[in-house]
KEKE-87549 format. One record per atom (N, C-alpha, C): residue in one letter; x, y, z. Coordinates in steps of 0.2 Angstrom, whole numbers, plus 5000, padded with zeros to 4 digits. Atoms other than C-alpha are relative to their C-alpha. Layout:
# residues N
AXYZ ...
# end
This chain:
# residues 449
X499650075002 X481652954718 X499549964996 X500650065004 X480952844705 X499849945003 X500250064999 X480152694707 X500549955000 X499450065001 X481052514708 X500049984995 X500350005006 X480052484696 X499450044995 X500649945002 X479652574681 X499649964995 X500450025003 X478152534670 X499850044994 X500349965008 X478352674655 X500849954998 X499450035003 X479452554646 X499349964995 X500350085006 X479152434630 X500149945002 X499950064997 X478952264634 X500549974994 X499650025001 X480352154629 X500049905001 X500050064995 X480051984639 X499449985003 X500450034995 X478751874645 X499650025004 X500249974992 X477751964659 X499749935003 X500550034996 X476851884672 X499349954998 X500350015004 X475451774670 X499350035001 X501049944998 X473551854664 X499750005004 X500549964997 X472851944677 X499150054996 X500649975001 X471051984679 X499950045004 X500349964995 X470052144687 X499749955004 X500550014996 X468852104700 X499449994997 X500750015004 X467252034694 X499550035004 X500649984994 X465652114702 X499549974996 X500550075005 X464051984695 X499450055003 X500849974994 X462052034699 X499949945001 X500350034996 X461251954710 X499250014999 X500650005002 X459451904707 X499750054995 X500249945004 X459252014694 X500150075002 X499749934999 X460152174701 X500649985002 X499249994999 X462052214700 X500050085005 X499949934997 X462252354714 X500649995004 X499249994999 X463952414717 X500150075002 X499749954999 X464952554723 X500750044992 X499349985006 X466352654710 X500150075003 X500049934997 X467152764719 X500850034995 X499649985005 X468152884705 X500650055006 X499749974996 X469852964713 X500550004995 X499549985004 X471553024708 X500549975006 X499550034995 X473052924718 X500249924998 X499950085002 X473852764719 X499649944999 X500750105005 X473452594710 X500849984999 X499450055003 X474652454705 X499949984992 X500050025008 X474952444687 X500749954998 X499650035002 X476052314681 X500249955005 X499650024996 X476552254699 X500450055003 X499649934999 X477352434702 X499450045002 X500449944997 X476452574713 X500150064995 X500449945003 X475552714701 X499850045001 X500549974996 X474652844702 X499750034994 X500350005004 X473152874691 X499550025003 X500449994998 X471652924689 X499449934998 X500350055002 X470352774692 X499550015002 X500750014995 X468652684698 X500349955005 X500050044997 X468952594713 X500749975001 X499350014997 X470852614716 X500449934994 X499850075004 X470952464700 X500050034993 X499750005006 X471852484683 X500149924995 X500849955001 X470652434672 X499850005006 X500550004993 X469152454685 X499749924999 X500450074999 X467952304690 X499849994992 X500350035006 X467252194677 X499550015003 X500550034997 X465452204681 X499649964993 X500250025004 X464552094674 X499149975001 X500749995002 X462552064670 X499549964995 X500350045005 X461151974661 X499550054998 X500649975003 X459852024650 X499350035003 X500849964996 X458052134661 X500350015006 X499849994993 X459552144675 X500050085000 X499949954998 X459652304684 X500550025002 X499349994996 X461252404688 X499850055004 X500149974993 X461252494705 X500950044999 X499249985001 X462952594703 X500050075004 X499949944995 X463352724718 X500650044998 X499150004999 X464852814710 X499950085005 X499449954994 X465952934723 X500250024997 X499549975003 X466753054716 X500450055006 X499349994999 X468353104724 X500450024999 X499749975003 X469053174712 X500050095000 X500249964997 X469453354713 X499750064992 X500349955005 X468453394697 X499349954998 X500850035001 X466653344691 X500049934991 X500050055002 X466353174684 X499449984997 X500750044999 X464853044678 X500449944997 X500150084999 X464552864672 X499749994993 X500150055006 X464452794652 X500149935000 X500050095003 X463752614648 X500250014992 X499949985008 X464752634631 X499549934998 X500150075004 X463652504618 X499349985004 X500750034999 X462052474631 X499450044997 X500549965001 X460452514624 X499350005005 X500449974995 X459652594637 X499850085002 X500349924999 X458752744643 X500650064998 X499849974996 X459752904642 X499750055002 X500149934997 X458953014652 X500049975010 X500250024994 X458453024671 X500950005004 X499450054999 X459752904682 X500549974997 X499750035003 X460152794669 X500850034997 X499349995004 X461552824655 X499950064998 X500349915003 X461453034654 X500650025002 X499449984998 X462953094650 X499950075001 X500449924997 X462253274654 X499949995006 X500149974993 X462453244672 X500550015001 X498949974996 X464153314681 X499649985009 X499750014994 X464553234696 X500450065003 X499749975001 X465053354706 X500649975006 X499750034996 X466753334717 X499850015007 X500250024994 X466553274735 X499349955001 X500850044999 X464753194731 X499949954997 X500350075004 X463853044726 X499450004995 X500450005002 X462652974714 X499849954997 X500250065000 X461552834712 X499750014993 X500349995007 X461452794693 X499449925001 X500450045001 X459852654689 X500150014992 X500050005009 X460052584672 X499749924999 X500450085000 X458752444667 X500350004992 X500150045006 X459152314654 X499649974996 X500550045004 X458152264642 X500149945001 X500050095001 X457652074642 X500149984995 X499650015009 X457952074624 X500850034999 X499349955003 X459652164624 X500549955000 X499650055001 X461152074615 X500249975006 X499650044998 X462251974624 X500750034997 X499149995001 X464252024625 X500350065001 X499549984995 X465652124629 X499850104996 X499849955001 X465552304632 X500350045004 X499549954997 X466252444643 X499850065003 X500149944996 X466152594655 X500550055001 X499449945001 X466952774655 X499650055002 X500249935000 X466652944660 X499950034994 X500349985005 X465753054649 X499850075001 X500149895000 X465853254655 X500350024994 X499749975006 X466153354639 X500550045002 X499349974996 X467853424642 X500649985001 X499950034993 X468253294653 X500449944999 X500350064998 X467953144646 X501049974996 X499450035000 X469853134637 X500349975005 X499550044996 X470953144651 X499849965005 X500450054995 X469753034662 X500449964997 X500050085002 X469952904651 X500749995000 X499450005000 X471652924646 X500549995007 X500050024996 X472052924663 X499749945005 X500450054996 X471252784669 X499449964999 X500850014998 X469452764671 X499849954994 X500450065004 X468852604661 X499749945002 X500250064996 X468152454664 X499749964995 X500450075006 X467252304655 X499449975005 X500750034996 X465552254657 X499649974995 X500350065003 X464752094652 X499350005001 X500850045000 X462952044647 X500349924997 X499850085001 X462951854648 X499549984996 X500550025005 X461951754635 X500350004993 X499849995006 X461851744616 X500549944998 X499450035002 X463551674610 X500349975004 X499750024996 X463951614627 X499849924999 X500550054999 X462551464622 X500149974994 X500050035007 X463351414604 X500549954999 X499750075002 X464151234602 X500650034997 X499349994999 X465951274603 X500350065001 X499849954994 X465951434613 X499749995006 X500250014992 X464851364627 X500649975003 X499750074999 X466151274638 X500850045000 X499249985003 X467751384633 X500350035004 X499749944995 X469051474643 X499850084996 X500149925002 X468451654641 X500550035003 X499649984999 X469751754641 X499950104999 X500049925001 X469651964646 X500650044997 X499449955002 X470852084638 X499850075000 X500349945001 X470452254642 X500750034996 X499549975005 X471752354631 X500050085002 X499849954999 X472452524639 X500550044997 X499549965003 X473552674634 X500250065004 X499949944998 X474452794644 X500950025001 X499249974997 X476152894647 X500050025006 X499650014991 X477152884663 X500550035001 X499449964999 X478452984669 X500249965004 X499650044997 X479852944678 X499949965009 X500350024994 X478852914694 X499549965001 X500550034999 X477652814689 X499650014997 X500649944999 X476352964688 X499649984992 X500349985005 X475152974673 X500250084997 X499949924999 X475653114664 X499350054996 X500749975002 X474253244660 X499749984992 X500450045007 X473053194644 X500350054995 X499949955004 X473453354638 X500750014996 X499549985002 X475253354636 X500549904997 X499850075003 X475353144632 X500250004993 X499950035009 X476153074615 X499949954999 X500450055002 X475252944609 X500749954999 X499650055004 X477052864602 X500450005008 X499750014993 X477752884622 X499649955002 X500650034998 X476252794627 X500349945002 X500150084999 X476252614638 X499649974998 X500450044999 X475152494633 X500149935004 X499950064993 X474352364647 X499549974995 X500650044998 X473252214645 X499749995008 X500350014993 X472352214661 X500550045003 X499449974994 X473652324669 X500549995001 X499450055001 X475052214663 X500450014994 X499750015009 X476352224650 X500249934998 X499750075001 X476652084640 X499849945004 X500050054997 X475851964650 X500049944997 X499750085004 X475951774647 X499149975000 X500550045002 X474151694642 X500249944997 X499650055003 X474451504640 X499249974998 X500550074999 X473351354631 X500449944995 X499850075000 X473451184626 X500150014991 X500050045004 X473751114607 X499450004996 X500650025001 X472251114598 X499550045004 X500649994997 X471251184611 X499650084999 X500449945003 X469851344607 X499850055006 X500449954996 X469651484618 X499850064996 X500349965001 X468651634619 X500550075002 X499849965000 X469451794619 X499750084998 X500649934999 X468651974624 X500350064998 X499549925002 X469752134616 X499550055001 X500349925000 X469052294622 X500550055000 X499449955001 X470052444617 X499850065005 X500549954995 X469752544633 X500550074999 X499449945001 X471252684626 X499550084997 X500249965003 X470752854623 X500350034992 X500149985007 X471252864603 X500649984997 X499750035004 X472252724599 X499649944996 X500350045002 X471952624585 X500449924997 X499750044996 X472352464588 X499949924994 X499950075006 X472852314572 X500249945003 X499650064998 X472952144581 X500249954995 X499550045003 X474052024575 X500049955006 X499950064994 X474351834584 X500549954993 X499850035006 X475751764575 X500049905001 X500450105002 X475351574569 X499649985001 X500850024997 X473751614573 X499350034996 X500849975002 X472151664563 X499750025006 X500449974995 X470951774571 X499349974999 X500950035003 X468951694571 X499750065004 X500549944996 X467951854575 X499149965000 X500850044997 X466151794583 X499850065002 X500449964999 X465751974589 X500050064999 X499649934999 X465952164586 X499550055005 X500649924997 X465252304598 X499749965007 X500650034995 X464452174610 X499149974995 X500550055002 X463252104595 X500549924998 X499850065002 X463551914589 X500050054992 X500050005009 X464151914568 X499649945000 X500550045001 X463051794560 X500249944998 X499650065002 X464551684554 X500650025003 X499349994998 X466451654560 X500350044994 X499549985006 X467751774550 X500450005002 X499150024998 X469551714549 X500450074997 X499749925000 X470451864549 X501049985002 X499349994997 X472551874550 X500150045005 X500049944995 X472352034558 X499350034999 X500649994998 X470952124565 X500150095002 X499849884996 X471052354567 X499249995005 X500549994995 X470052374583 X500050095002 X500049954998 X469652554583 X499850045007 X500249994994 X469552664599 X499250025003 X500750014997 X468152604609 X499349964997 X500050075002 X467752454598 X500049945004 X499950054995 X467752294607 X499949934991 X500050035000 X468152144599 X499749925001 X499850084996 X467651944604 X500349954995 X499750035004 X468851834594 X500049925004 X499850074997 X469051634594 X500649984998 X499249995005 X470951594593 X500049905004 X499650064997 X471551404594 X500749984998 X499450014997 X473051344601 X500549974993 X499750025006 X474451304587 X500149935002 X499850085000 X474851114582 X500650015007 X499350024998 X476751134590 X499850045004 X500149994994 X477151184607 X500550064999 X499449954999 X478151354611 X499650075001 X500149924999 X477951554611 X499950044996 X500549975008 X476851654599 X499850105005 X500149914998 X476751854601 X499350024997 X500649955000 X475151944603 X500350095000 X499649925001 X475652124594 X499550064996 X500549915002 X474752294591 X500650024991 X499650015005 X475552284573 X499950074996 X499949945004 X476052444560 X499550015000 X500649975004 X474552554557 X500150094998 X500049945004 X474552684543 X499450044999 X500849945003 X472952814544 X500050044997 X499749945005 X473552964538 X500750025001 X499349984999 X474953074537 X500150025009 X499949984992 X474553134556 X499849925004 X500450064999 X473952964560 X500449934999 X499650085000 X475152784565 X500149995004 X499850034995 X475352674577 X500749964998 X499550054999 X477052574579 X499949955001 X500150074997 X477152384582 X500250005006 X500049984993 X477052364599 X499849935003 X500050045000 X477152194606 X499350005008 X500649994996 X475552154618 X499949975006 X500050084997 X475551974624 X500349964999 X499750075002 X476451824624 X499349915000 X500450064999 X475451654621 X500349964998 X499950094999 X476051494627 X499649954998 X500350085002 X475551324618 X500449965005 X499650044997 X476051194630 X499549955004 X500650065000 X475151034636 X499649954998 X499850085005 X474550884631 X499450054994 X500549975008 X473350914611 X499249995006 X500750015001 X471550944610 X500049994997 X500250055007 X470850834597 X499150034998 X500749984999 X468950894600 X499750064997 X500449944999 X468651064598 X500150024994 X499950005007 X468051144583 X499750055000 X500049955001 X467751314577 X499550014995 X500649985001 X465951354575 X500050044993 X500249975004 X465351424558 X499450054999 X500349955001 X463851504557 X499950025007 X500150004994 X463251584574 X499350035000 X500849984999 X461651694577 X499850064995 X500449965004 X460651784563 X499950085003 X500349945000 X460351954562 X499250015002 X500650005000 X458752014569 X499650014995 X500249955004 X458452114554 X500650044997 X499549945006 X459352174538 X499750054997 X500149945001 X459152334535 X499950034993 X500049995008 X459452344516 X499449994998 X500350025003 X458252354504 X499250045003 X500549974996 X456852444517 X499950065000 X500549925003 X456052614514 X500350035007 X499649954992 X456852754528 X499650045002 X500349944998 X455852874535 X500350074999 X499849974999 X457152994534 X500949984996 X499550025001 X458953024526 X500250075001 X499949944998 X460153144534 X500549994998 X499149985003 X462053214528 X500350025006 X499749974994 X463153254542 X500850004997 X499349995002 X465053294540 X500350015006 X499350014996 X466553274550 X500650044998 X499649965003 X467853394548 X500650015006 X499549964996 X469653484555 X500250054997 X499849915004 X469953664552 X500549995004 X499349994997 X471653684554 X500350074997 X500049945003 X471553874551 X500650035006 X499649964996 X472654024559 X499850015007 X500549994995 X471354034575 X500349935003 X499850074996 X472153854580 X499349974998 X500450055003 X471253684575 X499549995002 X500750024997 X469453654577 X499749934998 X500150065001 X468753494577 X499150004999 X500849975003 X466953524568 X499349944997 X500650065004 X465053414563 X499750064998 X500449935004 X464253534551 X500250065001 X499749924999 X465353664552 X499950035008 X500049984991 X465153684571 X500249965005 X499950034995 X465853624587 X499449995005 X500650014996 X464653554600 X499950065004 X500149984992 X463653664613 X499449935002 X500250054997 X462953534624 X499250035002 X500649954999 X461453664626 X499449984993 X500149985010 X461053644605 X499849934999 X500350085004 X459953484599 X500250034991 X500150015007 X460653434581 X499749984997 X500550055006 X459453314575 X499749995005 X500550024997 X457853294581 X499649944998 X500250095005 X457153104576 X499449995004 X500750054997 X455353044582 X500149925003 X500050084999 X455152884593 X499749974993 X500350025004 X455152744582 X500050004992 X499749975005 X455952834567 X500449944999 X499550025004 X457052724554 X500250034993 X499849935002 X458252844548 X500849954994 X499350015004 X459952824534 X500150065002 X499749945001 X461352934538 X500749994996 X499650015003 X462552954527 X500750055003 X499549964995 X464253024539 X500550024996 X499649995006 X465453104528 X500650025004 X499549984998 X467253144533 X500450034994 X499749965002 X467953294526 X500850015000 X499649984996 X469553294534 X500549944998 X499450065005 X471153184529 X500249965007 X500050034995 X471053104548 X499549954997 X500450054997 X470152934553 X499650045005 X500249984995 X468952984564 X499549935002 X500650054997 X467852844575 X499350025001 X500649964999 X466052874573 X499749945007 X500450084995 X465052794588 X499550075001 X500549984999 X463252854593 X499749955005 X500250044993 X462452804611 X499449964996 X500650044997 X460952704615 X499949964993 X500150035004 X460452654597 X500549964994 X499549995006 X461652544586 X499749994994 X500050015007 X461852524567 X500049964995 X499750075004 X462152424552 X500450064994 X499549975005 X463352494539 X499849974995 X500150025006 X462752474524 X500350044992 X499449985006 X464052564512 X500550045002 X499449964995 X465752634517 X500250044990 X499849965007 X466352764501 X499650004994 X500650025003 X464552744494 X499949944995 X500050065001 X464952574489 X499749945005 X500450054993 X463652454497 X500349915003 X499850064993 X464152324510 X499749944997 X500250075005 X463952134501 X499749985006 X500450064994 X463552054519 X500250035006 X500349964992 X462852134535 X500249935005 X499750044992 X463952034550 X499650025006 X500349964992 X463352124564 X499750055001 X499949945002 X462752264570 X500650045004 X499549944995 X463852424578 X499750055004 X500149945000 X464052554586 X500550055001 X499349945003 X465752634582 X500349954994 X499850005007 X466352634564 X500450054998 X499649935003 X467952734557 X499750024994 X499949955007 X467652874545 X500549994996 X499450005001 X468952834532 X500250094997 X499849935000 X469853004527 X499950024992 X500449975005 X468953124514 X499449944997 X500550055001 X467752954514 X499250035004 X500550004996 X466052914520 X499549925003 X500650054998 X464752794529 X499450015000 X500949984999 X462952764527 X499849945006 X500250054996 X462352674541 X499150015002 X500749994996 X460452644546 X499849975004 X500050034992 X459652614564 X499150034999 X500650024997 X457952614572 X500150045006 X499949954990 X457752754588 X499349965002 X500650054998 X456852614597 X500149995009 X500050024994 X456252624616 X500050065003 X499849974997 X456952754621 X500050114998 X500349925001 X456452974622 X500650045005 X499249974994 X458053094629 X500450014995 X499549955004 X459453194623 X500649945000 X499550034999 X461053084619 X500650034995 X499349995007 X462653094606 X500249964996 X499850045006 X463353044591 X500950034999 X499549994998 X465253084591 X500749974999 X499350055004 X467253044584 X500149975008 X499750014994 X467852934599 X500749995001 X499350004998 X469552974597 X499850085007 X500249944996 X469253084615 X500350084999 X500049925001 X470253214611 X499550054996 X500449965005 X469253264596 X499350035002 X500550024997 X467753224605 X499950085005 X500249944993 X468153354619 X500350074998 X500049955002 X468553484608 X499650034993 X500849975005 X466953514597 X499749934997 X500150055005 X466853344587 X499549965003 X500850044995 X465153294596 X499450034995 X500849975001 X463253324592 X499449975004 X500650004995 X461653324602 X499449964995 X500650025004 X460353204594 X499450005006 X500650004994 X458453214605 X499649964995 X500250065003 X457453074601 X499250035004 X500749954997 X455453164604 X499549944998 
# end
């Protein structure tokens, strides 16, 4: 029997008002938590689900964290297949405990990850997800995400300190007529529900004038996601979990999968109902999203006269142009779509997870130039250390906003980004984070010696 309510539908109307996950905070300088990974019921929309999550919550907890804190994170796996635990965007260890996505949880057991933060590590919005090569699609696709705060930074700038912070983690899954997630394998991207926080359509309201902070994480497994806010300019203040250096007004804003967002949107003169929309996107020929209605925001209340939309914000540590590299490396992104069925390829080969691709010395400051061969977008992301993009189709970048650490490949294009392997010695990856491609060779092994 179907549900009373189903939740694979388009939104149409108003939902409920913004709901939050569960926040979990550290305490004295350690965040220690449980997450326990399982496959079964959750409420998504207000409707009984059944998904794969953490902690029985769709997204999972917010945890959130300052800069030298330590995470204490017990996950349970439950599940009746082998799991682990990605801080997407921290840079931190990976080996050991901490952030190593070469551990497999196995089902029925536990495992205490430790992951210390630097005292120096930015400030802002990042995210957590499974990470078994294989695996790590339908995990996420089903379920498994989360949003994790470093507090500081941008929270301390004249006309974001003070503000309603507003979460939006941004989900993507198909449902059948039960409710059920239906497997990652057999999902169509264009069936797909989108939630914010678990919800469709929900109703975000503010005042007239007034300026909030607004947190987009795109926690979906390989959609690419064009925000729109109609009568509203977008002010982006962060990409990846770094501060930009200045507000950019933006109409619209593509948040690639596993991007994050922080925008400042203020509230329109006139009072009434403004739509929050995942608007047309054209990538390639295999490649579009539909407009897809996401939010509604209410203006109602008395005006703000006060609030005023910061301009410059926090400087770059360090521009990276113009600086001598110790190394320059070519890498290629590719899809054979031969008679053998499609492979998803980095230098002509699919990952083994056994196979170091690039070996870099602590300490190394490296230019790669990432090339996509293939008439797909792909999202380039690369753990522990991020980047600065300094030319997209060998046409160099006029002004360095921020840094990253996922950037789309545009199709038969390229990027050259350069970074610093600072801190940290351990095997990690660089990698398309559209999951699918990801878990069918589109991966590589960098070891940092």
């Amino acid at each position: 029997m179907a549900p009373e309510r189903s939740i694979a539908r388009v939104a149409t109307t108003a939902g409920d008002p913004l709901q939050y996950p569960e926040v979990r905070r550290s305490v004295d300088g350690v965040l220690e938590t449980t997450l326990r990974a399982a496959y079964g019921p959750v409420t998504i929309d207000g409707a009984p689900a059944i998904a794969r999550t953490f902690e029985a919550s769709y997204p999972a907890p917010t945890l959130v964290a300052r800069p030298g804190d330590t995470l204490r994170i017990k996950l349970i796996n439950d599940l009746d297949e082998v799991t682990n635990l990605h801080t997407h965007g921290l840079h931190v260890s990976p080996s050991g405990k901490s952030d190593n996505v070469f551990l497999t949880i196995q089902p029925g057991t536990e495992f205490d990850f430790e992951i210390e933060i630097p005292a120096d590590h930015p400030a802002g919005t990042y995210w957590y997800h499974p990470h078994v090569h294989g695996l790590t699609y339908s995990q996420v696709a089903g379920g498994m995400a989360g949003a994790l705060i470093i507090e500081g930074g941008l929270d301390d700038i004249e006309g974001i300190s003070g503000r309603v912070d507003q979460l939006l983690v941004i989900q993507s899954a198909e449902f059948d007529e039960t409710n059920t997630i239906v497997p990652a394998d057999i999902q169509d991207i264009h069936r797909q529900t989108k939630t914010i926080n678990g919800q469709i359509n929900p109703t975000l309201t503010i005042r007239p004038g007034e300026v909030q902070r607004w947190r987009l994480v795109n926690a979906t497994a390989e959609s690419f996601l064009m925000i729109g806010l109609e009568g509203h300019p977008l002010y982006q203040i962060a990409k990846d979990g770094n501060p930009m250096t200045r507000t950019l007004k933006l109409e619209r804003l593509l948040i690639e999968p596993g991007c994050r967002a922080d925008i400042l949107v203020k509230g329109h003169q006139f009072t009434g109902s403004w739509e929050l929309r995942k608007m047309l996107w054209l990538g390639s020929d295999r490649q579009f999203e539909p407009d897809v209605l996401l939010a509604t925001l209410v203006v109602e209340g008395e005006p703000v006269t006060d609030h005023v939309i910061p301009d410059a914000l926090i400087p770059l540590s360090e521009d990276l142009r113009g600086l001598e590299v110790d190394r320059h490396r070519e890498i290629r992104f590719d899809v054979d779509r031969g008679p053998g069925g499609t492979k998803f390829l980095i230098d002509g080969q699919q990952v083994d997870m056994g196979r170091v691709d690039q070996t870099v010395p602590l300490g190394a400051f490296e230019e790669w130039t990432i090339h996509n061969d293939s008439t797909d977008w792909h999202p380039f992301h690369i753990h522990v250390n991020d980047f600065q993009v300094i030319a997209v189709n060998g046409e160099p970048v006029d002004e360095l906003l921020s840094f990253e650490d996922t950037r789309g490949l545009p199709p038969l294009g390229s990027i050259t980004i350069r970074h610093r392997f600072l801190d940290y010695t351990g095997k990690y990856v660089y990698h398309c984070h559209l999951l699918f491609h990801e878990d069918h060779g589109m991966m590589g092994v960098v070891e940092v010696v």
